[in-house]
C-alpha positions in Angstrom: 12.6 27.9 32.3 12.2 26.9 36.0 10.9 23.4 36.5 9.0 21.8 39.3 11.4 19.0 41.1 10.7 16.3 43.6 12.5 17.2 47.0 16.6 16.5 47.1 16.7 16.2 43.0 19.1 18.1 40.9 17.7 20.6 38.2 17.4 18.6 34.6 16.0 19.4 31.3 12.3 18.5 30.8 11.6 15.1 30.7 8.8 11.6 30.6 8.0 10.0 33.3 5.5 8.0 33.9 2.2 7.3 35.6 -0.2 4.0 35.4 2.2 2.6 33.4 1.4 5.3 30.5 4.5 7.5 29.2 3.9 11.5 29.8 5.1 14.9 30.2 4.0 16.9 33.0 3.2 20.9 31.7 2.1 22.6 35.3 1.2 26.5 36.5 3.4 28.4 38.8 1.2 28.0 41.3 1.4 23.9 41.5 3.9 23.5 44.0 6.8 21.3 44.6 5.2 18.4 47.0 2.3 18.0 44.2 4.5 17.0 41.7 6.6 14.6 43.7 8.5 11.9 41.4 7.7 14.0 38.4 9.7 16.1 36.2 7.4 19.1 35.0 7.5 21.6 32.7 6.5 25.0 34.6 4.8 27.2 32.5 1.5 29.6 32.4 -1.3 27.9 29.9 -4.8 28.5 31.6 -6.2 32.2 31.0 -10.1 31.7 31.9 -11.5 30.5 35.1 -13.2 28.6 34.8 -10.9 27.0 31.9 -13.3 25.0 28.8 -11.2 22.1 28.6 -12.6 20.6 25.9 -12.4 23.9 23.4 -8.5 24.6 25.0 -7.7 21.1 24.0 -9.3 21.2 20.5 -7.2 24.4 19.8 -3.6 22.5 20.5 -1.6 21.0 18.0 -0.2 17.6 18.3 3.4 17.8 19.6 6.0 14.9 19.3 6.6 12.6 22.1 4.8 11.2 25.1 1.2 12.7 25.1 0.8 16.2 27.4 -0.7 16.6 30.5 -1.4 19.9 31.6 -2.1 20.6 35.4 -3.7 23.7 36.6 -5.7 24.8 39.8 -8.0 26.7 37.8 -11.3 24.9 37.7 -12.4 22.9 34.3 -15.7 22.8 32.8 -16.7 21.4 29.4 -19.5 22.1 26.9 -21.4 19.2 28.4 -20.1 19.4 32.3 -20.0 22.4 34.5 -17.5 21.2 36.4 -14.9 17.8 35.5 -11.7 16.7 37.2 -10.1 16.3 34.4 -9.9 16.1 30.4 -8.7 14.6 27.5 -8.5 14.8 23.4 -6.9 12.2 21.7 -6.1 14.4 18.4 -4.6 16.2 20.2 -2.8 14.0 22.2 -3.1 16.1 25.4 -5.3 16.2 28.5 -5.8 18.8 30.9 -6.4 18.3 34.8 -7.2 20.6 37.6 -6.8 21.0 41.3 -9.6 22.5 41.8 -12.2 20.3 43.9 -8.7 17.9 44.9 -7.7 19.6 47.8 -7.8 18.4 51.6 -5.8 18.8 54.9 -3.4 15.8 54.1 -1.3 17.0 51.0 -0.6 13.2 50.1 -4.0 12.5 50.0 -4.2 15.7 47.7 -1.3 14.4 45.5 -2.6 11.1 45.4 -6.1 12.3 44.2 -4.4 14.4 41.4 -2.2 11.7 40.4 -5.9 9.8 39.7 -7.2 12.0 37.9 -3.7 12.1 35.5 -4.0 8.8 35.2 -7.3 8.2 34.1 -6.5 10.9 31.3 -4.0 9.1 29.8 -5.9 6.0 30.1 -8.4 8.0 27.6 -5.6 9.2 25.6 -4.3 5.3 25.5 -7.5 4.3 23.7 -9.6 2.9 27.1 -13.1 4.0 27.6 -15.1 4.3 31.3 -15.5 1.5 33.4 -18.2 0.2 35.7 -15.9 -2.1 38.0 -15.0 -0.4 41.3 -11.7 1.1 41.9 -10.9 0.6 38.3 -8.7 3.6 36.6 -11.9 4.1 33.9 -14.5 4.4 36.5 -15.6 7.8 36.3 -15.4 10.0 39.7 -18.3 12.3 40.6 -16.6 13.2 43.4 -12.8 13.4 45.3 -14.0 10.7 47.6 -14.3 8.7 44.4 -10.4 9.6 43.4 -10.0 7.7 46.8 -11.1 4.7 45.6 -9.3 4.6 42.5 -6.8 2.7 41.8 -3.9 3.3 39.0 -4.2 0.1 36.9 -7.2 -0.5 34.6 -9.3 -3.6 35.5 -9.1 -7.2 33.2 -12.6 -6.0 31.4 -11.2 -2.8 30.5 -7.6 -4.7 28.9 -10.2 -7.0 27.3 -12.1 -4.1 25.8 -9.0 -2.4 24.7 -7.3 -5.4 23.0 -11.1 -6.0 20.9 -10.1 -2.9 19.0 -6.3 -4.1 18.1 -7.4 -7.2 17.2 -9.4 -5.5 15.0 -7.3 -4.0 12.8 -5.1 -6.6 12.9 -7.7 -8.8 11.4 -8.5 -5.7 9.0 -5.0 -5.6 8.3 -4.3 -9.5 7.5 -7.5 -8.9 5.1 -6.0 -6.3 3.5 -2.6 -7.5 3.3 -4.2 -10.9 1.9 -6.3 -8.5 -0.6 -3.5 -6.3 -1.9 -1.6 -9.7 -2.4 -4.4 -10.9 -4.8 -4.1 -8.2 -6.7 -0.3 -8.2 -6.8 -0.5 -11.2 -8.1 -3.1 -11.0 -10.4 -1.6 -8.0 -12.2 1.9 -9.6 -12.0 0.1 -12.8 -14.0 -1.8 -10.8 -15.9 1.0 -8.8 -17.5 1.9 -11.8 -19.5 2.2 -10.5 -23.3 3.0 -13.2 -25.6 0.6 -11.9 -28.1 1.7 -8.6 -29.3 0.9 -6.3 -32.1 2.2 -3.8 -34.8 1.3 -1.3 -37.0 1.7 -2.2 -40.6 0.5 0.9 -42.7 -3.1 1.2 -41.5 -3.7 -2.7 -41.3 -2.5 -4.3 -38.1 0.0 -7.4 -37.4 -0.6 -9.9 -34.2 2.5 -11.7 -33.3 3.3 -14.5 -31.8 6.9 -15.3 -30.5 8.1 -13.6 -33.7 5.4 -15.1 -36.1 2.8 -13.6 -37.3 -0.6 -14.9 -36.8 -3.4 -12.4 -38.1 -4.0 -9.7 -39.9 -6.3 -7.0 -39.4 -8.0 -4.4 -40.7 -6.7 -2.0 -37.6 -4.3 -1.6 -34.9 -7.5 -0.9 -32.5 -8.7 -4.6 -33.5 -5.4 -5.7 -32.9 -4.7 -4.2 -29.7 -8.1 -5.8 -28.1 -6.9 -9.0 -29.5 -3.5 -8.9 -28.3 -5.1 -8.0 -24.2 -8.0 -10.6 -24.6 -5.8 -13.7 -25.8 -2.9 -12.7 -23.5 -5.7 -13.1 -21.0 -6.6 -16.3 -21.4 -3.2 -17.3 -21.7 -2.2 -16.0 -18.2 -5.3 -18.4 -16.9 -4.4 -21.9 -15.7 -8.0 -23.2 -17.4 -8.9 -20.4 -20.1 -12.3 -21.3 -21.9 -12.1 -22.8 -25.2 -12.1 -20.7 -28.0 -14.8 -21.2 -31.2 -16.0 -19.9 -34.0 -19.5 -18.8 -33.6 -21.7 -16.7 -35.9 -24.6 -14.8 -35.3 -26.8 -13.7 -38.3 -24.3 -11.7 -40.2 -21.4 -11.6 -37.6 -18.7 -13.9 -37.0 -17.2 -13.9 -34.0 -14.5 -16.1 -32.0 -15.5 -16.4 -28.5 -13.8 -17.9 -25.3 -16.3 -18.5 -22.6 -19.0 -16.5 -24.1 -16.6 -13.5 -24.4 -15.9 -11.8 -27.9 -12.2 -12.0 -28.3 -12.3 -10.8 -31.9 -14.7 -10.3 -34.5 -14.3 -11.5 -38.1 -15.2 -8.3 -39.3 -11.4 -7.1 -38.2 -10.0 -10.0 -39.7 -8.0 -10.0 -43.1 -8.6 -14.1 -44.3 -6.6 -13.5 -47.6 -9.3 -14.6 -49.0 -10.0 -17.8 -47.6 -13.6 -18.7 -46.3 -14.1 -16.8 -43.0 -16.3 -20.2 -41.4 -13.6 -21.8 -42.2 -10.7 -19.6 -41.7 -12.1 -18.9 -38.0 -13.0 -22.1 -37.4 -9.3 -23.4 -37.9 -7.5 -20.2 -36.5 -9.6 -21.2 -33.3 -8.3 -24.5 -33.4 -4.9 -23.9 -33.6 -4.8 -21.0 -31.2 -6.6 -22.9 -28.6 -4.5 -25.6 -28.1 -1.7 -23.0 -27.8 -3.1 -21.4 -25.3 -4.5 -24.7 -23.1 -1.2 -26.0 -23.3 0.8 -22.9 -22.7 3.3 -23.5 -26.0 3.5 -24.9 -29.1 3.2 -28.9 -30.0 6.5 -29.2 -30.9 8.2 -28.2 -27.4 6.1 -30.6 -25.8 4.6 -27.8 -24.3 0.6 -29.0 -24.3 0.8 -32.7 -23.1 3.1 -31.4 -20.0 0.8 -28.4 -19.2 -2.2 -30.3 -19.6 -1.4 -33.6 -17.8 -0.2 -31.6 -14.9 -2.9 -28.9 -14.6 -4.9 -30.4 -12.1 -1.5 -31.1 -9.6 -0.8 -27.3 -10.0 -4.0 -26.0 -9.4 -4.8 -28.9 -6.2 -0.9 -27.1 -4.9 -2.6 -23.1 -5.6 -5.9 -24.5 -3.5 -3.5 -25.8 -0.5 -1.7 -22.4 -0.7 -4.7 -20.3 -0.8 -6.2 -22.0 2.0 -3.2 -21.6 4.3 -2.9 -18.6 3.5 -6.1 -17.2 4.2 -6.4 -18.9 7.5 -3.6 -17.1 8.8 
């Protein structure tokens, strides 16, 4: 495929280059001739079939293409669904703009180049995420009319890189706070998957276990199963609520923080008092699970005596972390 080449360059195959400091390739007409297109690289090649050419239905009907963002350049004149006449256009979904000659054009061909080269760059600007601009001579400000392109020059103004760096910022902050979210949850499912209270089937009865021990009896491995989740819960909590025995009316019920963690009901007592069976199963199951392990390791008095140094070191980490 022919290519358009600055004068005294040696034929190549298609490549970026760049304007405004933006990264591009260059597709032109046949009819867009070599001193146009000095310093660039272009891709020749026939794209525009209506005059004039509705840039912004064109664009929305190109795919996406790898690379440095397109930049089609035409003499046919543009028009939009909004404008009945524009120098130049851009889609970022598609990431392509189209520009045209068409309106460009004077007796001095650099002045002509140097216009088009405006209106390229004020594209790509678009397709690099900046917005129009007020400030004279800035890339962004919008031109009404080739005088205008005159005026322009290829570098957005301070406002504008302010403007653009809001929206980064942005979703970096969005991204910290869903980094620092996603974390939480890691970590929360990490402790929550403790289990040492587990359960097994025994016929249609149901067995908890405790580090190899059983510890209860019930009526079904349903009952069990909500028991095993709710006291593994607690467990994985530096300061679980205490546990107790509570009845209401007929029920019996042992409770952690106002919670039902298993009712009575569920629970084979082997034919001890249930008041009193709950009441001591509480007991002895709460210190377990304050202390994190069983009196005889030692276990409590360490856990206990040393909760509120652990959880004054998880404030301190949660607090640097979050203000990062």
């Amino acid at each position: 495929m022919d290519r358009i080449l600055a004068p005294g360059s040696k034929p190549a195959s298609p490549s970026e280059c760049e304007l405004a400091g933006i990264r591009c390739r260059i597709v032109a007409e046949p009819d867009i001739g070599p001193a146009l297109a000095a310093g660039w690289q272009a891709e020749v090649r026939e794209f525009a079939v209506d005059s004039p050419l509705l840039a912004d239905v064109w664009l929305a009907g190109l795919s996406p293409a790898g690379g440095a963002p397109r930049v089609f350049v035409t003499r046919k004149p543009l028009a939009t669904a909004r404008c009945a006449a524009v120098f130049g256009y851009a889609r970022r979904r598609a990431r392509a703009a189209v520009a045209s000659l068409a309106g460009l054009e004077s007796d001095d061909a650099e002045q002509t180049r140097r216009r088009l080269e405006a209106v390229i760059a004020h594209e790509l600007g678009h397709l690099a995420g900046y917005g129009h601009c007020r400030t004279p001579g800035c890339l962004m400000r919008p031109a009404e009319t080739a005088a205008d392109l005159d005026l322009r020059r290829l570098d957005v103004c301070p406002a504008c890189r302010r403007r653009c760096a809001w929206p980064l910022a942005a979703a970096l902050l969005a991204f910290c706070l869903a980094a620092s979210l996603l974390l939480d949850t890691a970590i929360e499912r990490v402790r929550n998957r403790t289990e040492v209270f587990r359960w097994r089937a025994d016929g249609a009865a149901a067995v908890l276990v405790l580090e190899d021990n059983e510890v209860l009896r019930l009526r079904s491995p349903a009952a069990a199963a909500r028991a095993a989740e709710a006291l593994n819960g607690l467990y994985a909590s530096m300061t679980p609520p205490r546990l107790e025995a509570v009845r209401t009316g007929a029920s019996l019920c042992i409770l952690a923080g106002g919670r039902e963690v298993l009712a009575m009901d569920d629970v084979e007592t082997g034919g001890a008092a249930p008041d009193e069976f709950a009441r001591r199963w509480a007991a002895r199951t709460d210190a377990f699970l304050q202390g994190k392990g069983p009196q005889e390791r030692g276990c409590p008095a360490c856990h206990v005596a040393r909760r509120g140094e652990v959880l004054d070191a998880m404030i301190r980490r949660s607090h640097w972390w979050r203000s990062r």
